[in-house]
N, C-alpha and C positions, 0 to 999 in steps of 0.2 A: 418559812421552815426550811432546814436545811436537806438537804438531796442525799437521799440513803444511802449509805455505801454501799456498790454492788452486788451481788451474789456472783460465784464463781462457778460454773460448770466447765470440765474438763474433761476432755475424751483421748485416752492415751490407749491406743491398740500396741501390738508388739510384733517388732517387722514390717511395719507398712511402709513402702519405697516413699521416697518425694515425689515420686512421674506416674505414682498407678491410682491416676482420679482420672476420673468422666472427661474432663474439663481438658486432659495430655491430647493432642490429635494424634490423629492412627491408634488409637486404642478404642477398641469395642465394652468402653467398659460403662457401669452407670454406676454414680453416685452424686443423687437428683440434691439430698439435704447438703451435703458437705458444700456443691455448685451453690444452694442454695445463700448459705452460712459464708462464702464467699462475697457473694453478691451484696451482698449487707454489712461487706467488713473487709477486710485486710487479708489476703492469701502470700505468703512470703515462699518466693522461688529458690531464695538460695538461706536454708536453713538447715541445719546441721546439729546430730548430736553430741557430748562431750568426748562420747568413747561408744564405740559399736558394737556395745553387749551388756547383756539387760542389766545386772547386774551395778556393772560402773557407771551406766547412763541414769541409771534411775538415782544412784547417788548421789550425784553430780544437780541433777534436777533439784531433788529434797536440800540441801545444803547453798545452793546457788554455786559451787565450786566448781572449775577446771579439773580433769580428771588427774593431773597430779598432787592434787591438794584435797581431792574426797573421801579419802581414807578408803577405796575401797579399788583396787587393783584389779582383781575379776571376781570371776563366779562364788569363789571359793572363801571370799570376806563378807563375815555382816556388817552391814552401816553403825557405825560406832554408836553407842546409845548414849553417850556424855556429850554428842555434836547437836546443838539445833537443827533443826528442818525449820522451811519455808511455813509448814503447816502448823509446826507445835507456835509459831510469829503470830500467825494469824489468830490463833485459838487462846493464846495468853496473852500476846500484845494488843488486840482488836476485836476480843469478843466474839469469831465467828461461829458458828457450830462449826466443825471441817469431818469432814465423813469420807469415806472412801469405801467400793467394791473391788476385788478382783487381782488380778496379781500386783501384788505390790514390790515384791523382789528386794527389800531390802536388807532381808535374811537370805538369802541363797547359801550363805554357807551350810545353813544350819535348817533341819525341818522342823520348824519351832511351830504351824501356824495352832495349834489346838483347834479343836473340831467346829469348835465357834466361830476361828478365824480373827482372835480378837487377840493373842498374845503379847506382841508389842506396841499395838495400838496407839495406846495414852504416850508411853514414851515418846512415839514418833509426832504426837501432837492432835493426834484426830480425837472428837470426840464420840465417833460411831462410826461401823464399821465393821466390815468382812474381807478380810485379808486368805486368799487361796494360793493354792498351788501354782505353777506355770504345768505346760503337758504333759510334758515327760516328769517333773518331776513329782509329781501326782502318781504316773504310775510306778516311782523308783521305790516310791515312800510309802505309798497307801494300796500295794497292789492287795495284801492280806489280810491288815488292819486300819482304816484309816487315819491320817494322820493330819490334812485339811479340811474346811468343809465343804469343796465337792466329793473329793471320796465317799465323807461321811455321806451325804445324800445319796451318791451313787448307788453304795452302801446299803442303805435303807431303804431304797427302791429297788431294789435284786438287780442292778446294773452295772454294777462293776466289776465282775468277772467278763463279762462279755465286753466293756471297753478296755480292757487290759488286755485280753486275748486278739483283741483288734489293733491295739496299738502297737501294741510286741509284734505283731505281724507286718506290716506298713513296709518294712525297710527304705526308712529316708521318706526319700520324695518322689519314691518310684511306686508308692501305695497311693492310690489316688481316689481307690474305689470308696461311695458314699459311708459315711461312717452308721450301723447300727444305732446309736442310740434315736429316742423318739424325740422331735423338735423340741421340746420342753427342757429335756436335758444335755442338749447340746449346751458345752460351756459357755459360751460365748452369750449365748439366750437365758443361761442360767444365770450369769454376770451382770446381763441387762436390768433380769426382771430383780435381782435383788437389791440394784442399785436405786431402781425406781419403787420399792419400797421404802426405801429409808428414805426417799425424797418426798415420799407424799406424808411423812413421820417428825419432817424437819418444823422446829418452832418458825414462826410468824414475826414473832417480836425480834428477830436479829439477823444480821446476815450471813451467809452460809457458802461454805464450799463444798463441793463433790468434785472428787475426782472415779472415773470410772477404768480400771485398767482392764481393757480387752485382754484375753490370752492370743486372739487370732490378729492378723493372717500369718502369725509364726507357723514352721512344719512342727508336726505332723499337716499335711496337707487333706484333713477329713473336712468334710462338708457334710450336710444333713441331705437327705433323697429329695427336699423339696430344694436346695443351694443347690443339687448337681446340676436341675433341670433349666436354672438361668444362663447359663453357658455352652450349652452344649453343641450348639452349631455357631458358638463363636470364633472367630479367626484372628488370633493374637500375634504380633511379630515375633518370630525367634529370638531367642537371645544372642545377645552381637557376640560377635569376636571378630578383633583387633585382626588387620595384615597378618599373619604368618599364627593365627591361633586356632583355626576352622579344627574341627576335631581332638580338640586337647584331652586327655583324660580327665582334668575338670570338669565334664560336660556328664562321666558318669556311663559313659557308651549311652546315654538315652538315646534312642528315635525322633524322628519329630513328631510324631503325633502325639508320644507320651509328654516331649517337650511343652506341645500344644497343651495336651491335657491337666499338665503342673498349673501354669498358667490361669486354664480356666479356674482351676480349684482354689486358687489364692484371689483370683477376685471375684469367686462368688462371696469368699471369706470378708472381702474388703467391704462391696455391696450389701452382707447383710450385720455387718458394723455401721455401715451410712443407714440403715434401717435402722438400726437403734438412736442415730442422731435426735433424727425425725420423731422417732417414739420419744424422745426427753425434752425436745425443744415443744414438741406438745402439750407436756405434762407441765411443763415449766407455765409454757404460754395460760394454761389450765387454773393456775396456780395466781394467775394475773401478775406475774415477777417477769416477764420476757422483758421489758424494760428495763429493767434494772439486774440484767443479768448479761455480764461478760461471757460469754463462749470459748472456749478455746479448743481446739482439735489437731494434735500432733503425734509423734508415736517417740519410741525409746531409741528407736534406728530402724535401717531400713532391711534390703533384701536385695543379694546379686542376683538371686532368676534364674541363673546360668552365662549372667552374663560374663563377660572374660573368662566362661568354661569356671566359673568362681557358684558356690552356692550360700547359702546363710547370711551371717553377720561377719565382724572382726575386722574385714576391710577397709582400707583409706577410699576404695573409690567414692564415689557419687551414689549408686545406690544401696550403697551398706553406710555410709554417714550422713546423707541426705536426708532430710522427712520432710514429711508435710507439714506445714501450718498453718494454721487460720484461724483466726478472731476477727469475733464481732460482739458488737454492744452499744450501751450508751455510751455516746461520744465519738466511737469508731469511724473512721473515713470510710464512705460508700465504695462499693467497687474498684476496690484496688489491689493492684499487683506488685507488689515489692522485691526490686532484685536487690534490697540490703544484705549484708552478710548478717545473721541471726545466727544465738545458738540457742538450744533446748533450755538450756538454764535461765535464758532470760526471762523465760514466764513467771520462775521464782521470783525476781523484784522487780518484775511487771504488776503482779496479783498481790504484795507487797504494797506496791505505790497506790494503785486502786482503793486498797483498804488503810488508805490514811498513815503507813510507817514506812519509816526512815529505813534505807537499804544499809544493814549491817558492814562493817567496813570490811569482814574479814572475807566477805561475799565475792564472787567474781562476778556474776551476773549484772546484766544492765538493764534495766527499763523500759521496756519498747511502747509506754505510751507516749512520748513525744513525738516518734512514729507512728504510730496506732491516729493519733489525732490532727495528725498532717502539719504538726510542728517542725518537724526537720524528714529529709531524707533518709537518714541515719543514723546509731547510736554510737555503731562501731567503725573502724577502718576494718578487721579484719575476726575471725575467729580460729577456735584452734579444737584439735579434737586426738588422739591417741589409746594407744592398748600397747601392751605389754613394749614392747623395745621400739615401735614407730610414731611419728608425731606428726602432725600435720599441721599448716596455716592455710588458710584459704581467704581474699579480699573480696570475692565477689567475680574475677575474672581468673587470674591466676591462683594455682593450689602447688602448695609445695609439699611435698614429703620426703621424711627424712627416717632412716634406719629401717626401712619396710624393705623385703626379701620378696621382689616380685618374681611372677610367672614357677618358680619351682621353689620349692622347700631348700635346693642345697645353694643356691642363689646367695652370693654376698649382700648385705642390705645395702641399695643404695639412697641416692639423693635424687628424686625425681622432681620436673616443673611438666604443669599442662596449665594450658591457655583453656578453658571452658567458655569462652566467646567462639574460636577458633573449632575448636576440637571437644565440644561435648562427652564425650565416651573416655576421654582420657586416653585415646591408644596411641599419644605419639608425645614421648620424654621430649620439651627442648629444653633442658637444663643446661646442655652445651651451647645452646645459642643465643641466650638471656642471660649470663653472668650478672650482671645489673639487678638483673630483679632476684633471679635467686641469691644474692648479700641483701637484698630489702627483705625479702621474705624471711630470710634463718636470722636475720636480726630480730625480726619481730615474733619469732617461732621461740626464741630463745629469750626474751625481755623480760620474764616474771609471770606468772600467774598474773587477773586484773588487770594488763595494760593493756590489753584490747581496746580502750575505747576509739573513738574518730574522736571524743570531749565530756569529761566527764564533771 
């Protein structure tokens, strides 16, 4: 008899760095399932999103496309509804059920979700599903009347005056105090438990995808009174700054203990995301499918921290284009660490290939089960990643960027090279002393959408 085609589970948080797992040394942090789900699969070091903001990233993912070819610029575009997705492939090409909970982002322009959360669902290809707000904008939209279905919940439970009044409060990232709501309704737990209903909902007779979109450890930086208490005498590194940047206004005038305190709050955030791992690898294992279910755990982009005095997303460096990765499954190589260049979109005709179709040609994305299965070391020579006027190449060692306006706003954009074997952090340009590699790099920054591969 022939070997089922996998089931997909997918765990996409929003903001979570590539360096803030258990597993980074010198960090005080735990995340026992994800170490776990490692252990058992493939964790990739140098992977990267298309563009480092929710919006263009998650487009890029749905479509398999490079951020200049996903029709969606930033915040302020919704994902074209005449373009395939990865998901609508799966569900019309291969039969899957494909479901999805939680932010999906690929209306941001528009507050379309209706209270059920289901409005453009089927277009985008799922056939079940709850589509929500992200944080803020939950509160921009539904402070009154709701307009996704947390609000609606909120809502309905006498709750949402009191997380708006607390949100609205926060300013930034210098709000840190435990959020009011009661664990139940914490978003991120309200995310979890609705996505493990539609899992224990899904047919028997076919195979399935779920993808889960965390809102957290994006700011607002609230946690629940039982999240504050995991952190709270823990001691995290400050965030770096470069030679001649100690004190920048980037940094917000924080102190360091509020510093500290940021910190704790995004990885209690991280740590009770790797809790829901473990709550789904369970239900799964429950279900007797652990076998025949691919994993995968990455996010949409990462998070500066405060590092180069820098906060959020939007940036070229390392931890605003970096994420995590990791898969495991049947077939998967045991215990391994991969420094291939990876990007986000490559899960699109990865989870493609798994389920038996042909990678569309107008796809950018590549395949990472020949990696995945210890067929090659690589898929790519190199990837690429941009937003608004900056672009970037990255091989695995060297990262070039090009039209980015570092250190201040009135800044000319220049052309930046760092060696990431050498200089991790990125704080020292040698564009002037590698001429060579930066004409290898902007050749290949410049070649076309798709020519990324190492062999296609």
């Amino acid at each position: 008899m022939a070997r089922r085609r996998p089931n997909f589970l997918f765990l996409l948080p929003d903001q979570h760095r590539f360096d803030w797992l258990g597993s980074t040394p010198g960090l005080p942090l735990r995340t026992p399932n994800l170490d776990a789900l490692g252990a058992r699969g493939v964790r990739f070091t140098h992977a990267l999103c298309s563009s480092p903001l929710c919006a263009p990233s998650r487009a890029c993912l749905a479509s398999g496309r490079e951020y200049d070819r996903c029709g969606v610029p930033d915040n302020r575009v919704d994902y074209p509804c005449d373009r395939s997705t990865y998901y609508r492939q799966l569900r019309d090409g291969a039969g899957y059920h494909v479901a999805g909970v939680g932010k999906f982002d690929l209306h941001k322009g528009s507050p379309i979700w209706g209270r059920d959360g289901r409005t453009r669902l089927s277009e985008w290809g799922f056939s079940a599903g709850i589509d929500n707000a992200g944080k803020m904008d939950a509160i921009s939209s539904g402070a009154l009347e709701p307009l996704d279905p947390y609000m609606a919940y909120l809502h309905a439970h006498g709750l949402a005056a009191m997380h708006v009044a607390d949100f609205r409060g926060r300013g930034g990232y210098r709000g840190t105090e435990p959020t009011p709501l009661p664990e139940e309704a914490y978003c991120d737990n309200w995310i979890g438990a609705n996505g493990l209903t539609l899992l224990r909902e899904f047919p028997r007779d076919r195979p399935w995808h779920l993808v889960v979109n965390f809102t957290g450890p994006h700011s607002p930086l609230d946690v629940t009174r039982t999240m504050a208490q995991w952190y709270a005498h823990a001691s995290f590194p400050q965030p770096h700054a470069a030679p001649g940047e100690g004190g920048r206004p980037g940094t917000l005038g924080l102190d360091a203990d509020l510093l500290q305190q940021i910190r704790r709050n995004y990885s209690a955030m991280v740590e009770n995301i790797d809790r829901w791992v473990g709550v789904y690898l369970d239900e799964v294992q429950r279900r007797g499918e652990l076998a025949d279910t691919l994993v995968v755990y990455s996010s949409d982009h990462g998070e500066m921290l405060g590092d180069h005095g820098l906060w959020g997303k939007s940036q070229p460096y390392q931890p605003s284009v970096g994420i995590p990765l990791v898969v495991a499954g049947p077939g998967v190589a045991e215990a391994t660490l991969s420094p291939a260049p990876v990007s986000l979109i490559d899960v699109a005709a990865t989870l493609l290939d798994y389920a038996g179709l042909p990678r569309p040609d107008d796809m950018d994305a590549l395949s990472l089960r020949p990696l995945l299965e210890g067929r090659t070391r690589a898929v790519r020579s190199f990837v690429r990643s941009g937003l608004g006027a900056w672009r970037l190449v990255f091989d695995g060692r060297y990262k070039l960027i090009s039209g980015y306006a570092p250190r201040r706003a009135e800044a000319a954009p220049a052309t930046m090279l760092f060696d990431l074997d050498a200089d991790p952090w990125e704080d020292r340009d040698i564009a002037a002393e590698a001429p060579g590699v930066v004409r290898a790099l902007t050749a290949q920054l410049e070649s076309g959408p798709g020519n990324a591969e190492a062999g296609r």
